[in-house]
C-alpha positions as CSV (number, residue, x, y, z in Angstrom):
1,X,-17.1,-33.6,43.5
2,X,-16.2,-37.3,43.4
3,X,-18.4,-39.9,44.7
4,X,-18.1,-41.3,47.9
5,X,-17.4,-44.5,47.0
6,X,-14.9,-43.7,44.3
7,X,-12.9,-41.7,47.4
8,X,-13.1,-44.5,49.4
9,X,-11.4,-47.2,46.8
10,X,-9.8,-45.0,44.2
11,X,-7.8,-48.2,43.3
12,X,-10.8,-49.0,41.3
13,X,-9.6,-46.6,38.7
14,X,-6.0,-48.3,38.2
15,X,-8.2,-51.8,37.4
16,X,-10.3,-50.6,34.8
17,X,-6.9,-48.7,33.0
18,X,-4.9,-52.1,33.6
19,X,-7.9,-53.9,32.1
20,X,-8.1,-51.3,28.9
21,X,-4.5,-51.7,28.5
22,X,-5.1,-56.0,28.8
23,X,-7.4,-55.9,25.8
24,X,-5.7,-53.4,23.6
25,X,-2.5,-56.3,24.7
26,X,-5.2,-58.8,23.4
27,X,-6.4,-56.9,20.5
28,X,-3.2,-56.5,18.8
29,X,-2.4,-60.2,19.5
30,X,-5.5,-61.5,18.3
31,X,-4.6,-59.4,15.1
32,X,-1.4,-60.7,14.4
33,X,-2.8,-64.4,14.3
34,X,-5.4,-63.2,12.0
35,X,-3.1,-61.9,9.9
36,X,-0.9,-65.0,9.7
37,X,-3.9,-67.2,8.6
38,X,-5.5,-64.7,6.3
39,X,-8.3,-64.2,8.1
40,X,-9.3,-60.8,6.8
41,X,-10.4,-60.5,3.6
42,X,-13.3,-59.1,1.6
43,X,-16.0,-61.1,3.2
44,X,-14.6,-60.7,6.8
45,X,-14.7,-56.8,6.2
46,X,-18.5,-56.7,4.3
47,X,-19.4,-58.6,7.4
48,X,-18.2,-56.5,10.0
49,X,-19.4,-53.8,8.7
50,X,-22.7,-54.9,8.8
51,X,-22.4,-56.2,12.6
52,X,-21.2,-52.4,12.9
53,X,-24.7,-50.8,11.5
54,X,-26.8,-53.1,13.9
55,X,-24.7,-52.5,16.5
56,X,-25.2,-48.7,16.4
57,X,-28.8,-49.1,15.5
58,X,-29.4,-51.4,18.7
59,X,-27.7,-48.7,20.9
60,X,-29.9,-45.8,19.9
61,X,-32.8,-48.3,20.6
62,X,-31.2,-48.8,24.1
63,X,-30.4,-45.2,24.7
64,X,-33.5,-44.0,23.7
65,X,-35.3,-46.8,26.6
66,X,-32.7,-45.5,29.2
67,X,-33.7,-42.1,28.8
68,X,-36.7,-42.2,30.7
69,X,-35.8,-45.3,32.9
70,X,-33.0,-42.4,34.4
71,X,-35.8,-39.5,34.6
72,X,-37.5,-42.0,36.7
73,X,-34.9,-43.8,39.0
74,X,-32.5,-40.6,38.9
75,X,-34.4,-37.6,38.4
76,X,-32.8,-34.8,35.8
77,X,-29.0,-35.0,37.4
78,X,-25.6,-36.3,36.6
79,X,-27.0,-39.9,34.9
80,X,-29.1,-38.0,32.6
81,X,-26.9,-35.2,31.5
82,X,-24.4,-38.1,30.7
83,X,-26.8,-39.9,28.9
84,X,-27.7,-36.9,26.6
85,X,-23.7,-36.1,25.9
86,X,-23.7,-39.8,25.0
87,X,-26.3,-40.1,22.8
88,X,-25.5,-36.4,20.7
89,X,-22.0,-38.0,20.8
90,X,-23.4,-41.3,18.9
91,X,-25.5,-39.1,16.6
92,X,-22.5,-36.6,15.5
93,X,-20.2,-39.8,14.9
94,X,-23.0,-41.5,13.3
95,X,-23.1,-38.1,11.1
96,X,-19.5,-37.9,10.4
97,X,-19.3,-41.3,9.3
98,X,-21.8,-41.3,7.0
99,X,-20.8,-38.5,5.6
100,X,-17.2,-40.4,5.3
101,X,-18.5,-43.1,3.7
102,X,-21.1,-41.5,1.1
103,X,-18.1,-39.4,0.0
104,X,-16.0,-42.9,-0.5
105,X,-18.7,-43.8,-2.7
């Protein structure tokens, strides 16, 4: 079921969850300083949001080019099934939030 290589080191597992928990640590931190200097106003937020929207248009872009790259490299298997759940994930979120935000307005 697991790969070989994850049975081999599964240490590697521990990392990445230490490394999550490191930049949720460095999230809240960097959060609390912003807050102290007022860094998050109205422009901050209008700006963000906007990095946001490209962000998620770039990634369907990049999804979208992956798809066949993994058909070709991978054949239909494990990579592309994943790749599908991730990009009907993106579209359903991208769904719900527009909905969220058109009823906002």
């Amino acid at each position: 079921m697991f790969s070989q290589s994850f049975l081999d080191d599964p240490y590697v597992v521990l990392i990445l969850l230490g490394n999550y928990v490191f930049l949720i640590g460095l999230f809240f931190f960097q959060r609390h300083i912003g807050k102290k200097n007022y860094r998050y106003d109205e422009r901050y937020y209008k700006i963000q949001s906007q990095a946001k929207a490209r962000s998620w248009d770039a990634m369907l872009v990049i999804m979208l080019i992956a798809w066949p790259v993994v058909i070709m490299f991978d054949g239909i298997g494990f990579s592309f099934f994943l790749l599908t759940a991730i990009y009907l994930l993106h579209n359903i979120t991208l769904m719900i939030t527009s909905a969220y935000a058109n009823s906002k307005h």
